[in-house]
DSSP file (Angstrom, degrees, kcal/mol; ACC not computed):
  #  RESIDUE AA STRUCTURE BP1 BP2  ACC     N-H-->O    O-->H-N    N-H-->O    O-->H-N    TCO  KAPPA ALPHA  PHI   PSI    X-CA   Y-CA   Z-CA
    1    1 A X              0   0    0      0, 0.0     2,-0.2     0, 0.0   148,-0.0   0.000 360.0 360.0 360.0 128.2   -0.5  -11.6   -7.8
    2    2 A X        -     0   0    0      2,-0.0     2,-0.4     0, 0.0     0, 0.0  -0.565 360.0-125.6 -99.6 179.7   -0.7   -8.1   -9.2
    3    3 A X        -     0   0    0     -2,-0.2     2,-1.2   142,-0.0     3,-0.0  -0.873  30.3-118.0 -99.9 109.8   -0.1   -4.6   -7.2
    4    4 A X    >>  -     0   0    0     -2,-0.4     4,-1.4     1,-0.2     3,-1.0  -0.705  29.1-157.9 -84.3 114.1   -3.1   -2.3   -7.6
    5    5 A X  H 3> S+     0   0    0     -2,-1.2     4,-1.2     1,-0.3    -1,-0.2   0.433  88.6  66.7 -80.7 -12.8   -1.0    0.5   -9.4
    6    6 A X  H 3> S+     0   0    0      2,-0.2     4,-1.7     3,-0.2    -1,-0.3   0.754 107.8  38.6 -48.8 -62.6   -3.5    3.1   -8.4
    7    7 A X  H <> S+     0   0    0     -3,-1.0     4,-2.9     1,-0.2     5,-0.3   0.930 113.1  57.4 -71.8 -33.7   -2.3    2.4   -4.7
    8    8 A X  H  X S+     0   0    0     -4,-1.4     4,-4.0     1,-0.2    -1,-0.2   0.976 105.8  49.4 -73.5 -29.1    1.6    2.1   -5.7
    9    9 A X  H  X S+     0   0    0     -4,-1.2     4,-1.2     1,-0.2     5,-0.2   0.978 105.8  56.2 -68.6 -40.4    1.7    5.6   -7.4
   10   10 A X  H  X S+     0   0    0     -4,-1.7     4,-2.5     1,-0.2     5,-0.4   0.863 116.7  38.0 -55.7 -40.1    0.1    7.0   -4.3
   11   11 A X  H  X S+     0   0    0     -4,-2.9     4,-4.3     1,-0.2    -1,-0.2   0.969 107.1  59.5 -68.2 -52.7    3.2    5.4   -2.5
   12   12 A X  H  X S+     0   0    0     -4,-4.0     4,-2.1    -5,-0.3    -2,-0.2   0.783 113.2  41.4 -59.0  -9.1    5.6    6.1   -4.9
   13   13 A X  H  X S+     0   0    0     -4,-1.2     4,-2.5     2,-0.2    -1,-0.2   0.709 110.7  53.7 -79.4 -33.7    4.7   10.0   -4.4
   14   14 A X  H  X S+     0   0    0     -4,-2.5     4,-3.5    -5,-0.2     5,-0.3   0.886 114.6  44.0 -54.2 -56.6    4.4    9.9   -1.1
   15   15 A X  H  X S+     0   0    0     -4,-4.3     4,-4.4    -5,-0.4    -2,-0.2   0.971 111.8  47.0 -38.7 -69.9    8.0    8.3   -1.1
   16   16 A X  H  X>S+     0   0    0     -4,-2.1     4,-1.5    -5,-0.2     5,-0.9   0.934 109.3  60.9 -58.4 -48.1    9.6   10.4   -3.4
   17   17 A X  H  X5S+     0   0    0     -4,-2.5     4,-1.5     1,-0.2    -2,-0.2   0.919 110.5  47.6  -8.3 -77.3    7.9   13.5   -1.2
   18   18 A X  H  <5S+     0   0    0     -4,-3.5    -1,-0.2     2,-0.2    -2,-0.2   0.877 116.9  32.3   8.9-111.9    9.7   12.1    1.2
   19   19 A X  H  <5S+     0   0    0     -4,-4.4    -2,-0.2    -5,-0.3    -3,-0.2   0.936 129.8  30.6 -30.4 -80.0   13.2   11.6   -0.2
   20   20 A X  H ><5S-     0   0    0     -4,-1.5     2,-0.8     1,-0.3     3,-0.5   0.784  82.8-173.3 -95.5 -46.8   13.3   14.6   -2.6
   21   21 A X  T 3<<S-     0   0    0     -4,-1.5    -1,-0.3    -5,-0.9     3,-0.1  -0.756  71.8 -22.9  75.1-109.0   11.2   17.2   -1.0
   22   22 A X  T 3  S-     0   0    0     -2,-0.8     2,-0.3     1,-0.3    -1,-0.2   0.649 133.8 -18.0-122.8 -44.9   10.5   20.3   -2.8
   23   23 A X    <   -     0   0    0     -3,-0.5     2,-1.2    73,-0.0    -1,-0.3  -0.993  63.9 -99.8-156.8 164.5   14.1   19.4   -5.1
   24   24 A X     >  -     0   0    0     -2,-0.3     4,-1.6     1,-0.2    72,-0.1  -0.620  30.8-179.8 -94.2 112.1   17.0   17.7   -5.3
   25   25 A X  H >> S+     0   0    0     -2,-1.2     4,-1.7     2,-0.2     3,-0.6   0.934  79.3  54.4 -67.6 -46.3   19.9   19.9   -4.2
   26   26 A X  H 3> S+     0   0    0      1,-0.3     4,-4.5     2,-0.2    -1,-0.2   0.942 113.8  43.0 -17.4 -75.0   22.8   17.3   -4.7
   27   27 A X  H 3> S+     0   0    0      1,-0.2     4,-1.4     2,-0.2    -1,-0.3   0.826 114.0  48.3 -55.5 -34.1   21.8   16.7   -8.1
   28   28 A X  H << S+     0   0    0     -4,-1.6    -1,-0.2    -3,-0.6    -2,-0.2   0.616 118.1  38.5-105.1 -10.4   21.1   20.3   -9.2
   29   29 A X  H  < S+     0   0    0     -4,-1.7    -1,-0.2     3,-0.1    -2,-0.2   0.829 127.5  39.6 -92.5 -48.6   24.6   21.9   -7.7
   30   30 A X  H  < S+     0   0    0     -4,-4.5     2,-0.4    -5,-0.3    -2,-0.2   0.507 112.0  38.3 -96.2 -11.7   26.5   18.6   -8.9
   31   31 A X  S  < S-     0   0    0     -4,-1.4     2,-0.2    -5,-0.1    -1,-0.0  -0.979  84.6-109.0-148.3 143.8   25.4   17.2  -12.3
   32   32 A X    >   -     0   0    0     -2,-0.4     3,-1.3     1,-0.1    60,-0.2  -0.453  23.7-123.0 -75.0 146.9   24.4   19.3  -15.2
   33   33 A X  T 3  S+     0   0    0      1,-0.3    59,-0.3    -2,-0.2    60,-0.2   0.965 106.4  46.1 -80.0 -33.8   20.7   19.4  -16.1
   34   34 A X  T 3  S+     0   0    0     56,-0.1    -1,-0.3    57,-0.1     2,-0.1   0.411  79.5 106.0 -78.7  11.2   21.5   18.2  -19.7
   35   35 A X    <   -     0   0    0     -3,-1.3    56,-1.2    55,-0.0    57,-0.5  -0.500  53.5-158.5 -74.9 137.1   23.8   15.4  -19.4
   36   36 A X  B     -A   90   0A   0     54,-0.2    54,-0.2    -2,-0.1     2,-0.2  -0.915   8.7-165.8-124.1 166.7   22.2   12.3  -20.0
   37   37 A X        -     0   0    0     52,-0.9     2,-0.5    -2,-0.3    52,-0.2  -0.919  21.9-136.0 178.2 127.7   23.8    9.0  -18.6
   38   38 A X        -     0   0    0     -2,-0.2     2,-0.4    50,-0.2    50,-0.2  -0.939  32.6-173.4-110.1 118.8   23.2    5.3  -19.3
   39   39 A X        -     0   0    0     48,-2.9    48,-0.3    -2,-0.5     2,-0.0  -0.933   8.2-155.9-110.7  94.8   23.1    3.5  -15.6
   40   40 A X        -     0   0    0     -2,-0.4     2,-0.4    46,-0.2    46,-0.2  -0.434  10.4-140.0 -96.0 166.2   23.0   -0.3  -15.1
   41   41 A X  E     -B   85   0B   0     44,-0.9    44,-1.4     2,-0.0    43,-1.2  -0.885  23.3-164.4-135.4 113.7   21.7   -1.8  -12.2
   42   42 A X  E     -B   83   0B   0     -2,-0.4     2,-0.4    41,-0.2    41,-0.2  -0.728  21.0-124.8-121.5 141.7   23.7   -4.9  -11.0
   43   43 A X  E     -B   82   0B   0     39,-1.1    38,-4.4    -2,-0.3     2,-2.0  -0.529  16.7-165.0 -84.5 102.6   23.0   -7.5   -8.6
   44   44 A X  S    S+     0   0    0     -2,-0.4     2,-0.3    36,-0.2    36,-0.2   0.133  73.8  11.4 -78.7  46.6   25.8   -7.8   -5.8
   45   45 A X  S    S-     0   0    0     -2,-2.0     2,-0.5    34,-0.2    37,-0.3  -0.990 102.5 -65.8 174.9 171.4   24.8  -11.2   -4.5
   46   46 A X        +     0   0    0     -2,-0.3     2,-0.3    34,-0.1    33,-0.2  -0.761  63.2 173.2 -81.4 123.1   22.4  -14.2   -5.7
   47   47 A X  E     -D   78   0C   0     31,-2.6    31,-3.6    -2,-0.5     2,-0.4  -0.853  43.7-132.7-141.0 156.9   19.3  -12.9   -5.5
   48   48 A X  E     -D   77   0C   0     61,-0.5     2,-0.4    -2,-0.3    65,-0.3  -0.907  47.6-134.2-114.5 154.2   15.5  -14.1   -6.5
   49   49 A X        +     0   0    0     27,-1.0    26,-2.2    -2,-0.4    27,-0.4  -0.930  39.1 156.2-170.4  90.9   14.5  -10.7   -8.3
   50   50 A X        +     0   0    0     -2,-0.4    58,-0.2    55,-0.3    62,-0.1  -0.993  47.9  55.3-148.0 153.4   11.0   -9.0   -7.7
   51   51 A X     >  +     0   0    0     -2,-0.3     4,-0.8    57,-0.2     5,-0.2   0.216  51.3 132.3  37.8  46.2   10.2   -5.3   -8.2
   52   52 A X  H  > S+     0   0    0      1,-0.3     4,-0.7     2,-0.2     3,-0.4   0.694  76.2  48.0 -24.5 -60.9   11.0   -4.5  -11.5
   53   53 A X  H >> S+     0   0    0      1,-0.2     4,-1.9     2,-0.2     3,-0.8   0.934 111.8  50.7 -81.6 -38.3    7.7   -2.7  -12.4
   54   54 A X  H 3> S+     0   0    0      1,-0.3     4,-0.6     2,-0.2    -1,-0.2   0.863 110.2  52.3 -48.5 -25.7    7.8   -0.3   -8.9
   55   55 A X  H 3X S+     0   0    0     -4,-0.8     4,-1.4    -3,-0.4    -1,-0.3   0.688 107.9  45.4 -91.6 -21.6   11.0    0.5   -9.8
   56   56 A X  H <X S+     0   0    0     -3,-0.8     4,-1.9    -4,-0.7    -2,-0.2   0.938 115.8  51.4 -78.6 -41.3   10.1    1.7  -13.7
   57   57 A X  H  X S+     0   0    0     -4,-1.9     4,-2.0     2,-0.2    -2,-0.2   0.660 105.4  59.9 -78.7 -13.4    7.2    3.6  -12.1
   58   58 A X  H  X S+     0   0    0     -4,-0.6     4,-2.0    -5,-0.3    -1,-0.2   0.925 116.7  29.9 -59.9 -57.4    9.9    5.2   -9.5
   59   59 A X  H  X S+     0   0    0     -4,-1.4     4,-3.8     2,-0.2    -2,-0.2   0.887 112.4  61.6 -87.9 -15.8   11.8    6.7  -12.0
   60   60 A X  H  < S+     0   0    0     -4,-1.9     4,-0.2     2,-0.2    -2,-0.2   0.996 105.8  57.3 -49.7 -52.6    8.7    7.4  -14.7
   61   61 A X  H  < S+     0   0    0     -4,-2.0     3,-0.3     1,-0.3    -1,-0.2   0.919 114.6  36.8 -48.3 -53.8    7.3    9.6  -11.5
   62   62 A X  H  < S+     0   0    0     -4,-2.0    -1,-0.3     1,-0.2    -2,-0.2   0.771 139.6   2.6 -68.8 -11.5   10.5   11.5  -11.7
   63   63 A X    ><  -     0   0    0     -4,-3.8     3,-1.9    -3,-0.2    -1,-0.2  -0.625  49.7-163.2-156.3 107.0   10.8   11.6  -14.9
   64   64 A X  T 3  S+     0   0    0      1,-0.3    -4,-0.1    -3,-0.3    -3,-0.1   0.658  92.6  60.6 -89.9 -25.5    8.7   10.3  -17.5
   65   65 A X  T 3  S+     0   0    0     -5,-0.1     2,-0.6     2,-0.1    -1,-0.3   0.100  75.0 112.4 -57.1   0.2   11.6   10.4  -20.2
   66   66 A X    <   -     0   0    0     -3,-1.9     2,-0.5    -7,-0.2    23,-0.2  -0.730  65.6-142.1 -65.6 123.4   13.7    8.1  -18.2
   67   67 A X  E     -C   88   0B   0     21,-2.1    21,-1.4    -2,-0.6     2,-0.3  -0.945  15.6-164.0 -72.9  81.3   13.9    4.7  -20.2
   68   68 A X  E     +C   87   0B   0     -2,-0.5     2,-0.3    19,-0.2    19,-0.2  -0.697   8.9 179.8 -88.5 111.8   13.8    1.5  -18.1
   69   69 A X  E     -C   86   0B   0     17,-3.3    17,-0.5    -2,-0.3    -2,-0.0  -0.750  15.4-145.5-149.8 125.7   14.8   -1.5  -19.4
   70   70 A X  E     -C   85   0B   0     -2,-0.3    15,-0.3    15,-0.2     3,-0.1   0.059  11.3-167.4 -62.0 160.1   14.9   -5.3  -17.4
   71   71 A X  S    S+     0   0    0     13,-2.7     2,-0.2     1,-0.2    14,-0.2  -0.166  79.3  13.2-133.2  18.5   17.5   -7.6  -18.2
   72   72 A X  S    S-     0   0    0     12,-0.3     2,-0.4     4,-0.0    -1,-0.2  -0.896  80.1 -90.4 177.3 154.9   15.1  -10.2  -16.2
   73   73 A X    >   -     0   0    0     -2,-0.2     3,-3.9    -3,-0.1   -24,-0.4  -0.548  35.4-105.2 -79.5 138.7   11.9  -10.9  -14.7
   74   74 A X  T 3  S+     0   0    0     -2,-0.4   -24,-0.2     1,-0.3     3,-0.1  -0.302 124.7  37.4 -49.6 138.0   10.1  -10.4  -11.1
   75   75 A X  T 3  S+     0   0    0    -26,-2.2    -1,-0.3     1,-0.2   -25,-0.1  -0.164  95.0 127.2 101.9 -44.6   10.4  -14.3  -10.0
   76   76 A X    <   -     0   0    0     -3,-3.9   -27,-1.0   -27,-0.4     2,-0.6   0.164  52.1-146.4 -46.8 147.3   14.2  -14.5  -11.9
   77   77 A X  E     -D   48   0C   0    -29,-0.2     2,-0.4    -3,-0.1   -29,-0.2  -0.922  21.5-172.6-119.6 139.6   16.8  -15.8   -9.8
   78   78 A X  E     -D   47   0C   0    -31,-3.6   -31,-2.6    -2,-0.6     3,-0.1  -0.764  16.9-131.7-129.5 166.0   20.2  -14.3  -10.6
   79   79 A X    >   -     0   0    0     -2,-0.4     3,-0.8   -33,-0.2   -34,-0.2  -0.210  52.5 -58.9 -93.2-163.3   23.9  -14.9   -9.5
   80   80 A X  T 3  S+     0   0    0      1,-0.3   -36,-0.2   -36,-0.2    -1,-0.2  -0.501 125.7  21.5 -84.2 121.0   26.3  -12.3   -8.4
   81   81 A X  T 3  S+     0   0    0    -38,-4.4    -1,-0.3   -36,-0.2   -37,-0.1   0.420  79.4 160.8 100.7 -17.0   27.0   -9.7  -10.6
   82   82 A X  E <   -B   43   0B   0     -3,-0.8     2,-1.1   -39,-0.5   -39,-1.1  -0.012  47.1-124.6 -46.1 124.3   23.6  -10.2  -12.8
   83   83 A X  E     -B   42   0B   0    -41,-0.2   -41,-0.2     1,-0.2     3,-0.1  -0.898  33.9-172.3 -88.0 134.9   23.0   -6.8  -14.9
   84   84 A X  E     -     0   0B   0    -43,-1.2   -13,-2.7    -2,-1.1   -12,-0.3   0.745  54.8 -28.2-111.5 -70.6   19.6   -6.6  -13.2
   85   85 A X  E     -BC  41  70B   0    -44,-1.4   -44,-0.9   -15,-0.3    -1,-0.3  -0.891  57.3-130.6-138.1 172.0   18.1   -3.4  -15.5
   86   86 A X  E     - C   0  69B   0    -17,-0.5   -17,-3.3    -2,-0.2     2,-0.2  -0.846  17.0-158.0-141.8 168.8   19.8   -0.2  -17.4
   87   87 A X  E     - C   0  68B   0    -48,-0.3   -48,-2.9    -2,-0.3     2,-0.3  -0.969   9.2-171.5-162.6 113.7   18.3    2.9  -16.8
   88   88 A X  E     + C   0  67B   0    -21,-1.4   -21,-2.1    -2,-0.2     2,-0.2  -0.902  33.1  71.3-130.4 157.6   18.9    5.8  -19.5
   89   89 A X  S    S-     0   0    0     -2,-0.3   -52,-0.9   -23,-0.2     2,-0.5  -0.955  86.4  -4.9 161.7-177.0   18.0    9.7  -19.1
   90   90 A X  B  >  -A   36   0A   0    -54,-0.2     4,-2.6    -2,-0.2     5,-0.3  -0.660  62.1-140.9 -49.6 104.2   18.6   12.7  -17.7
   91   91 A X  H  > S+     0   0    0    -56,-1.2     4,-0.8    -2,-0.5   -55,-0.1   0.712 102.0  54.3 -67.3   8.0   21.6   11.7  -14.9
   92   92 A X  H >> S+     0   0    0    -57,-0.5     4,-2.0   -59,-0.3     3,-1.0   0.926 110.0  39.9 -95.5 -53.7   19.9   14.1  -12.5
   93   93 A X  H 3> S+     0   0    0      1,-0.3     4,-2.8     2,-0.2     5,-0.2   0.924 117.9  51.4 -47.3 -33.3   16.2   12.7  -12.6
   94   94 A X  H 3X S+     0   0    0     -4,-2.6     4,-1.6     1,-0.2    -1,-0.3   0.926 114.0  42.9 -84.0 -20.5   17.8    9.0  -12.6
   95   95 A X  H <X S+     0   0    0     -3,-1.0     4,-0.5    -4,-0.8    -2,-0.2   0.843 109.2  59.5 -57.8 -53.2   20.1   10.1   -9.3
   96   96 A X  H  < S+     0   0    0     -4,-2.0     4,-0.5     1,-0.2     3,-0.4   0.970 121.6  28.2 -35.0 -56.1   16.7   11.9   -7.8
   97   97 A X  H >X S+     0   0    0     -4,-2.8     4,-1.6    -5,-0.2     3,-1.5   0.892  95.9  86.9 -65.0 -45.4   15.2    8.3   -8.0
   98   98 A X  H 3< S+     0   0    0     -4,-1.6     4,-0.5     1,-0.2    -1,-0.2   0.435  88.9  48.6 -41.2 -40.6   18.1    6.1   -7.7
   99   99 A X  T 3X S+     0   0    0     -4,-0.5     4,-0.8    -3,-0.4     5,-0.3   0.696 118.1  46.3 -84.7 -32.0   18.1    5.9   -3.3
  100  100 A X  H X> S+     0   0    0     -3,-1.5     3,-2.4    -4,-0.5     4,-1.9   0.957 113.6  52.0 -71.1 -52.8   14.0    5.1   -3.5
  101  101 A X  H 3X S+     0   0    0     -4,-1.6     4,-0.6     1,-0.3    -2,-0.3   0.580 113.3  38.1 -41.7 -27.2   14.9    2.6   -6.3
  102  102 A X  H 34 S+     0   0    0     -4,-0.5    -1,-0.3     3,-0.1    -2,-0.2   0.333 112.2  56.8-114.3  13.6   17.4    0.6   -4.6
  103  103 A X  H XX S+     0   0    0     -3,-2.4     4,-2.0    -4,-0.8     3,-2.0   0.698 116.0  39.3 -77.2 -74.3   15.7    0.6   -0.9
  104  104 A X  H 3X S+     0   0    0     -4,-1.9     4,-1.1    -5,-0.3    -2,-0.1   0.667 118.5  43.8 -56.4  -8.8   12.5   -0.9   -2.4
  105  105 A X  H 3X S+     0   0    0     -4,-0.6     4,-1.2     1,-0.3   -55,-0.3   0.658 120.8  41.4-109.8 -10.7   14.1   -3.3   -4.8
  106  106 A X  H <> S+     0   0    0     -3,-2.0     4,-1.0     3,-0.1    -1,-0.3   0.601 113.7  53.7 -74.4 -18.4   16.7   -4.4   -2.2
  107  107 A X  H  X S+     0   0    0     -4,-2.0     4,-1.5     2,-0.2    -2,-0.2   0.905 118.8  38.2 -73.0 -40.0   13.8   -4.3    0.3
  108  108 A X  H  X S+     0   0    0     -4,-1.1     4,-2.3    -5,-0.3     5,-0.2   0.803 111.5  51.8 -94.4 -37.9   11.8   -6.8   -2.2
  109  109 A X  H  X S+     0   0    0     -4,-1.2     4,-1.8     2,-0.2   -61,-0.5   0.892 105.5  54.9 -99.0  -7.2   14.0   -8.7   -3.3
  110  110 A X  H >X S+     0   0    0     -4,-1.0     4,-2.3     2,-0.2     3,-0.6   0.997 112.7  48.6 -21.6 -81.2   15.3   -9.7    0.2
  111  111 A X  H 3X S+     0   0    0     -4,-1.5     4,-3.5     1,-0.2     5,-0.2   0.874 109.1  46.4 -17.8 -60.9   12.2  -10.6    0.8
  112  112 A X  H 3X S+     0   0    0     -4,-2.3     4,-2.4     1,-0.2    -1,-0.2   0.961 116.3  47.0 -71.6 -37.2   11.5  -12.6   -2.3
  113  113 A X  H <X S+     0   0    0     -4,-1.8     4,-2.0    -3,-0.6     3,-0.2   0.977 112.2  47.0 -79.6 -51.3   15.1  -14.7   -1.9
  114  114 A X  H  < S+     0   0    0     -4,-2.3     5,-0.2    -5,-0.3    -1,-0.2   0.857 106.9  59.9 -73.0 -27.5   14.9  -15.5    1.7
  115  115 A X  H >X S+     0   0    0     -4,-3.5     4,-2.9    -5,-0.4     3,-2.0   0.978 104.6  50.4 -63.4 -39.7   11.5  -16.6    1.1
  116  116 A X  H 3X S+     0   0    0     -4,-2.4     4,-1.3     1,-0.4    -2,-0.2   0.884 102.5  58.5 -38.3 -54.7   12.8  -19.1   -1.3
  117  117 A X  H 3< S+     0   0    0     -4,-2.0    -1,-0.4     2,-0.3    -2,-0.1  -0.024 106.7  42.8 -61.5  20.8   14.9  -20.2    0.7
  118  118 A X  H X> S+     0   0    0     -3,-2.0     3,-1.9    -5,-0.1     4,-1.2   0.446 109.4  60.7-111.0 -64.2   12.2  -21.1    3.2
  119  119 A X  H >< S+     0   0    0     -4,-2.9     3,-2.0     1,-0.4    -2,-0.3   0.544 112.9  43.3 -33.6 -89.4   10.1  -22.5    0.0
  120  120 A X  G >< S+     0   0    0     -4,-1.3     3,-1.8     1,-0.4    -1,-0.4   0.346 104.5  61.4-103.0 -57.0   13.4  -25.0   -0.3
  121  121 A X  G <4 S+     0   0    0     -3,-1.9     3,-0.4     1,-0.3    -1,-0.4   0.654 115.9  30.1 -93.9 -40.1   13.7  -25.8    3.3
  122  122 A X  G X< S+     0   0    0     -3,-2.0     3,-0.8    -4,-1.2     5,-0.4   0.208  90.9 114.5-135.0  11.0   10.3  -27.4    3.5
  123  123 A X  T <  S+     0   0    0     -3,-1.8    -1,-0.2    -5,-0.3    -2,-0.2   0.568  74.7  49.6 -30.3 -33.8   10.6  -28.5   -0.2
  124  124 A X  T 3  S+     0   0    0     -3,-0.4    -1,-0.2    -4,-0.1     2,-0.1   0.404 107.0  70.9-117.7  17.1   10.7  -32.4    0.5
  125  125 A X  S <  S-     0   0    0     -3,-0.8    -3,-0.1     2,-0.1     0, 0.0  -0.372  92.3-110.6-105.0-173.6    7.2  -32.1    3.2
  126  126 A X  S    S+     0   0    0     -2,-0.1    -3,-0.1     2,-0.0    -4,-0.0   0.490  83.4 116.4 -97.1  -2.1    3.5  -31.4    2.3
  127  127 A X        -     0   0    0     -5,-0.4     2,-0.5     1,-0.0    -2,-0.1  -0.187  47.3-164.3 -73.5 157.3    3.9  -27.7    4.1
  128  128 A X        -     0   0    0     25,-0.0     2,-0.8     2,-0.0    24,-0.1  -0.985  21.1-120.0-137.4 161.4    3.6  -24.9    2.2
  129  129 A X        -     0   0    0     -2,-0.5    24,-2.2    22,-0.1     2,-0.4  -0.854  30.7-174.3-109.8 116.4    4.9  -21.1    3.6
  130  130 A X  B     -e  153   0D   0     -2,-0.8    24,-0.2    22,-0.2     2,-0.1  -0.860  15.5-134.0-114.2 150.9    2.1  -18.9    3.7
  131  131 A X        -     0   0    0     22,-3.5     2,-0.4    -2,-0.4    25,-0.3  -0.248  21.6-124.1 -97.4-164.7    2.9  -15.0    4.7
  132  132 A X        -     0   0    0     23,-0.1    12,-0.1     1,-0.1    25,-0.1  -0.994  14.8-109.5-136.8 131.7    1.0  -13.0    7.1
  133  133 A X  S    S+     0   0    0     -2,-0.4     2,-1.2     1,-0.2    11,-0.1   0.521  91.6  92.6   8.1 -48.0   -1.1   -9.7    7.4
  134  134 A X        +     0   0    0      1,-0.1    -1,-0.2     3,-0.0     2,-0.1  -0.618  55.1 139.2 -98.9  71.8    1.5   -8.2    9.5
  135  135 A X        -     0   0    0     -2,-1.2     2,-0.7     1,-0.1     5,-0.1  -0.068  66.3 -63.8-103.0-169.9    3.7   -6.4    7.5
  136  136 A X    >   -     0   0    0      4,-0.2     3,-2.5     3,-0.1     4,-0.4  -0.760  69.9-109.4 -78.8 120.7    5.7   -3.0    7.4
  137  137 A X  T 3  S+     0   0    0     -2,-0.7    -1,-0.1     1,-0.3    -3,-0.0  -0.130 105.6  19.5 -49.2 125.2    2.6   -0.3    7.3
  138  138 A X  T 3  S+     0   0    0     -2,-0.1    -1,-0.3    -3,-0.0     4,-0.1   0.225 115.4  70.2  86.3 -12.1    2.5    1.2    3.9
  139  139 A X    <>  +     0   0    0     -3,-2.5     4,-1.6     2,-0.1     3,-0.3   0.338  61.7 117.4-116.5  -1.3    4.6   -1.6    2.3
  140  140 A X  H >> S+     0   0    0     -4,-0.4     3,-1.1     1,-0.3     4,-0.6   0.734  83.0  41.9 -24.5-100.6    1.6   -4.4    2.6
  141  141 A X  H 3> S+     0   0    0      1,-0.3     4,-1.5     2,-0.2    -1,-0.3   0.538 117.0  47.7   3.1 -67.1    1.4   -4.7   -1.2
  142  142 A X  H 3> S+     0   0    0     -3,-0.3     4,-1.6     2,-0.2    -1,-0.3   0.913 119.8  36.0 -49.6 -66.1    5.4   -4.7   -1.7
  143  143 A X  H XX S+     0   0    0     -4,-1.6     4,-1.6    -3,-1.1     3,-0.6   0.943 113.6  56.3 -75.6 -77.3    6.3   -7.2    0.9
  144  144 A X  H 3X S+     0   0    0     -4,-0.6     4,-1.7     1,-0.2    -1,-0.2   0.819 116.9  44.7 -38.7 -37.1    2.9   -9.5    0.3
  145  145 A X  H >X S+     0   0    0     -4,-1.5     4,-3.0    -5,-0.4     3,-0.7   0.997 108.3  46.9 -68.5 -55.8    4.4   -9.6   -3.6
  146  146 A X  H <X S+     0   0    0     -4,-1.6     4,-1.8    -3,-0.6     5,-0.2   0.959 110.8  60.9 -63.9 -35.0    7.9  -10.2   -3.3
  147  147 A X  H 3<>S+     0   0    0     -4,-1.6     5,-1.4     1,-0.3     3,-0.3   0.791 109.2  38.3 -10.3 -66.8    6.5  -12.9   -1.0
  148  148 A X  H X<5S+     0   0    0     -4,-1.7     3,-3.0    -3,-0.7    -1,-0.3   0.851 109.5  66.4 -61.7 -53.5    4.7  -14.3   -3.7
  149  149 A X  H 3<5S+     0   0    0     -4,-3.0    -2,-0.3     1,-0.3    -1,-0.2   0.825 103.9  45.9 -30.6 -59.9    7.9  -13.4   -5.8
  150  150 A X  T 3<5S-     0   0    0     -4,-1.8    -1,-0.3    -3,-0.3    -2,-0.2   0.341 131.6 -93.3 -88.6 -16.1    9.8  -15.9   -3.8
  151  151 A X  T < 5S+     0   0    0     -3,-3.0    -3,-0.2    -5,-0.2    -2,-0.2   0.181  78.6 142.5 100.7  -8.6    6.9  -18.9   -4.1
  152  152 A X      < -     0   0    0     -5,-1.4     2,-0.5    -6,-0.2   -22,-0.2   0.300  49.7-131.0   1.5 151.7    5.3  -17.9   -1.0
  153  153 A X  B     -e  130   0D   0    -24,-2.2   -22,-3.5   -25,-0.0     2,-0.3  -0.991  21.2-128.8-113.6 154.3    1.5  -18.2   -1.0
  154  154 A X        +     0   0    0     -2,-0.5     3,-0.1   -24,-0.2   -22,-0.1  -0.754  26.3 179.0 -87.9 152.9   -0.4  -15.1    0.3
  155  155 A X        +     0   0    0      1,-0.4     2,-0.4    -2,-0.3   -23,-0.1   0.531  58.4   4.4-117.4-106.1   -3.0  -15.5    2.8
  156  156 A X        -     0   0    0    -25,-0.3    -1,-0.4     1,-0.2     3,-0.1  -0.625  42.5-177.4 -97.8 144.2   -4.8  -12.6    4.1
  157  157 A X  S    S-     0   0    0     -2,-0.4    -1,-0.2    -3,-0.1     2,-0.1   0.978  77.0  -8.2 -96.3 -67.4   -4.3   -8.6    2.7
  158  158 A X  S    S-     0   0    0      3,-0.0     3,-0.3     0, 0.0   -25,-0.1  -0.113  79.7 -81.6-167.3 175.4   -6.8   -7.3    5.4
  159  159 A X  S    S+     0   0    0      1,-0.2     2,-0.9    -2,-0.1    -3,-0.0   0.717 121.5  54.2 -44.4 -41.4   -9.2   -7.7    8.0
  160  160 A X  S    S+     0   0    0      2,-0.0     2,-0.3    -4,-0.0    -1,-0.2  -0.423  95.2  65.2-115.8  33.0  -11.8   -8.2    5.5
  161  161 A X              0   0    0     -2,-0.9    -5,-0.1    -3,-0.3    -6,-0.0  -0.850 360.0 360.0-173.2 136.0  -10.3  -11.3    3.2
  162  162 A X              0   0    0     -2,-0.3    -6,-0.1    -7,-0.1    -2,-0.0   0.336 360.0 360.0-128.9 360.0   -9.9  -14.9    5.0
């Protein structure tokens, strides 16, 4: 399953809109604009591991000089403690990002692990766990993926698809 990236930037702007606002005051009283800072991002739990690429296009929006780089794949499952990504830059753009970046990619990969753990449940039948339509409004896309993420199949995206 892909993400139509066309639709995710329009979310991730909306997001960061959001979040940020016009600028980030935190960052701009607290951290000098030329420090850069190398930031990993590490997995507190056992986790199945999906939205790697929302999360490179999170910080690309704020900064396009930000350097993203996975230490695993959307699908991965990793134990407690897992370095997950690192994330080098400017430490104020990668702090601007950081709070969208770890709601969606805790949002996703929730998602994607507890679906596994369904997938496993119902492992030794003929069922398969199909998702549903009826997701968080704006987050179709996100949710229906890590879904997938997790071994899900997807069923319907719309009215219009059966």
């Amino acid at each position: 399953m892909l993400i139509n990236k066309d639709l995710l930037i329009d979310s991730v702007k909306n997001w960061l809109r959001e979040d940020v606002g016009n600028f980030d005051l935190t960052s701009q009283i607290v951290v000098d604009p030329g420090v850069h800072k190398i930031f990993n991002l590490i997995s507190r739990e056992p986790a199945i591991i999906s939205g790697l690429e929302v999360a490179r296009l999170i910080f690309e929006q704020v900064d396009p000089e930000i350097v993203f780089k996975p230490f695993c794949n959307d699908k991965d499952q990793v134990q407690n403690g897992a370095k997950i990504a690192e994330v080098s830059g400017k430490a104020s753009a990668i702090l601007t990002a950081e709070r969208v970046v770890l709601n969606v990619l805790q949002r996703m990969c929730g998602i994607a692990t507890m679906t596994a753990d369904f997938v496993k449940a119902i492992s030794h039948t003929k069922a398969s766990l199909v998702d549903t339509r009826k997701t968080t409004p704006g987050l179709r896309l996100l949710e229906k993926y890590a879904f997938y993420c997790g071994g899900g199949r997807n069923h319907r995206f719309g009215l219009d698809s059966g």
